[in-house]
N, C-alpha and C positions, 0 to 999 in steps of 0.2 A: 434479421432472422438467422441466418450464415453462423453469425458472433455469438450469438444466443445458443446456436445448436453446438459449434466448436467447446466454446465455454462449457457447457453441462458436461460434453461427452469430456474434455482433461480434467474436468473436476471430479468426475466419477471414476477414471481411470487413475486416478491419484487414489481417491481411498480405498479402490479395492487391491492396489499395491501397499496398503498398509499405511498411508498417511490420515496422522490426528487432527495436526493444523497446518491448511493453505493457504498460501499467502499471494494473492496475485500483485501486480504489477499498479502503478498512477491511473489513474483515470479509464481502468481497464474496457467498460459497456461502451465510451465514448469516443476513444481516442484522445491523442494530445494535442495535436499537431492544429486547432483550427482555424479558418479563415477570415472570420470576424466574429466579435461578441454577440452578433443575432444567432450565429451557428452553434456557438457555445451553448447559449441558451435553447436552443430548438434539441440540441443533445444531453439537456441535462434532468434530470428525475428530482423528487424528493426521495428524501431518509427513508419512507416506505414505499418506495415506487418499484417497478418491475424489477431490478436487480435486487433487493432487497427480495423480496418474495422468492427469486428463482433460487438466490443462496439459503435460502429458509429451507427449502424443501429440499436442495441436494444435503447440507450439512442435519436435516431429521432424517433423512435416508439413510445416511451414511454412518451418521455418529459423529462427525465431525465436525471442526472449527474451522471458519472461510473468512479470512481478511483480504479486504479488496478495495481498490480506489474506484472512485465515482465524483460525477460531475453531478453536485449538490446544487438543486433549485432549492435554497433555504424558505424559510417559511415567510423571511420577511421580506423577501423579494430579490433576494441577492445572489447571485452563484459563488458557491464554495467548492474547491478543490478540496474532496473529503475522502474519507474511510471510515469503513463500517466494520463491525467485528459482529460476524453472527455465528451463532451453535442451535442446537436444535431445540430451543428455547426460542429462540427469533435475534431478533436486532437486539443488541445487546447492549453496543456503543459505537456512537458516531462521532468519529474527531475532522477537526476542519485545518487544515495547512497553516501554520504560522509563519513561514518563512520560504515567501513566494519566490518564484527564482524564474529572473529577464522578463521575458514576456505575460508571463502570468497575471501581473498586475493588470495588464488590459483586460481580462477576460473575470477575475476571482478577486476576490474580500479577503483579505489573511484573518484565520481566526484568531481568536484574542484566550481558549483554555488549554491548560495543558495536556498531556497526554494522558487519557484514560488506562488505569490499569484494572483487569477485567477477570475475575475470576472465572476460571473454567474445569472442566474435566482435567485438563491439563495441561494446570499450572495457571497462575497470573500472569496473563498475556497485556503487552503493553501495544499502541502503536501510533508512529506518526509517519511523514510521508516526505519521503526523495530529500530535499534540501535541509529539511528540519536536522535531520541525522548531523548533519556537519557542523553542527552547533553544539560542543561540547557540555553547557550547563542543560539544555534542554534535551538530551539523552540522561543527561544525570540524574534528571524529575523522577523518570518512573523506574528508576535503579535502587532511589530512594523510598520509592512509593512501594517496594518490594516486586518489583517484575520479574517472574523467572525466564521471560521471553520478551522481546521487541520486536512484532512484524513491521517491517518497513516496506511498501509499496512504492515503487519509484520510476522512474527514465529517466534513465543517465542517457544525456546525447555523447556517442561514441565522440574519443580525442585520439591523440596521438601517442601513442606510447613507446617506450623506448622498447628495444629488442630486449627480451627475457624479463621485462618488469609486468606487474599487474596494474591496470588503473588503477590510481588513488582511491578513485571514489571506493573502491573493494580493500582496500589496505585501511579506508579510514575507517570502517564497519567491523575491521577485526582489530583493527585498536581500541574502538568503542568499546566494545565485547569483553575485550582483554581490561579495561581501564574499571570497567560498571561491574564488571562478576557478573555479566548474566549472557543469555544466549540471544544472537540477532540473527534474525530471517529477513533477507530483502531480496525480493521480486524483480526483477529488471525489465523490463521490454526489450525485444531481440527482433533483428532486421530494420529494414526504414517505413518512413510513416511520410509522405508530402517532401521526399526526400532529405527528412530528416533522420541518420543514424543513429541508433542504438545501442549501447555499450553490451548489451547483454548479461550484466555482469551479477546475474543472482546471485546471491552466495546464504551458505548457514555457517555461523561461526561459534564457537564456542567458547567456554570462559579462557580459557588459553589463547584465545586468539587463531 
């Protein structure tokens, strides 16, 4: 309930500062970090389950566009590390991780579609999630497919970085950006989780890079 209440109250505090489209972070309602596949699945929802319905109602509130990772109970039995794109219309698209990263295979199914690109208020919003991005042809898909945005949801686990450099993972997001001509939003998670750290490293990039 804590997560639930945090959650509404920065999402609300986002659009009445003037934001169109929010983009949260990987597997934002459930965490990343868990302990075994029964856990996963005790934390995971369907495409219409509670996180789904809570972003419905803040994003017809607001006017707003809400991209957010979630811990998908598919319909056919299987957990997907996914993202939903909703506006005050409802669910609009749900895409599922193609390109699972270390552990992840234990817990999630890689999905097998591309990345949806989604008409909205504003603009053709594309998106997929954390590792996908570092895959050159598969940021390319919905560059092609006319995106004038890429929301990326992600946790990057903090590394080491040289004095006065950025992590890569933020350097390759603005090369993406700069390579595709179009704008990319990625979410980071910030602070640790089961004492795993977090890069923090949201960024919004523009076609310049």
């Amino acid at each position: 309930m804590k997560r639930i209440t945090r959650r509404t109250a920065l999402l609300s505090w986002a659009a009445e500062r003037g934001a169109c489209v929010v983009v949260l972070p990987e597997l934002t309602p459930s965490g990343y970090v868990f302990g075994s596949p029964a856990e996963a699945r005790s934390l995971s929802e369907p495409a219409d389950g509670p996180s789904a319905a809570q972003w419905h109602e803040l994003a017809a509130r607001h006017g707003i566009v809400i991209v957010g990772g979630f811990s998908e109970h598919g319909e056919d039995g299987l957990l997907y590390n996914s993202a939903m794109l909703v506006d005050p219309a409802g669910v609009r698209a749900v895409y599922r991780k193609a390109h699972l990263w270390d552990a992840e295979a234990d817990f999630f199914t890689p999905g097998g579609d591309p990345p949806p690109v989604v008409p909205t208020s504003y603009g053709a919003i594309a998106m997929m999630i954390c590792y996908d991005v570092e895959f050159p042809e598969w940021v390319r898909l919905p560059a092609l497919a006319g995106a004038d945005v890429l929301a990326v949801p992600t946790n990057w686990p903090a590394e080491a970085v040289p004095a006065g450099e950025r992590p890569i993972v933020t350097t390759n997001v603005q090369v993406a950006a700069f390579a595709n001509r179009m704008f990319i939003a990625a979410a980071c998670r910030c602070g640790t989780e089961r004492g795993v750290a977090w890069t923090g490293g949201s960024i919004i990039t523009g076609h310049d890079g």
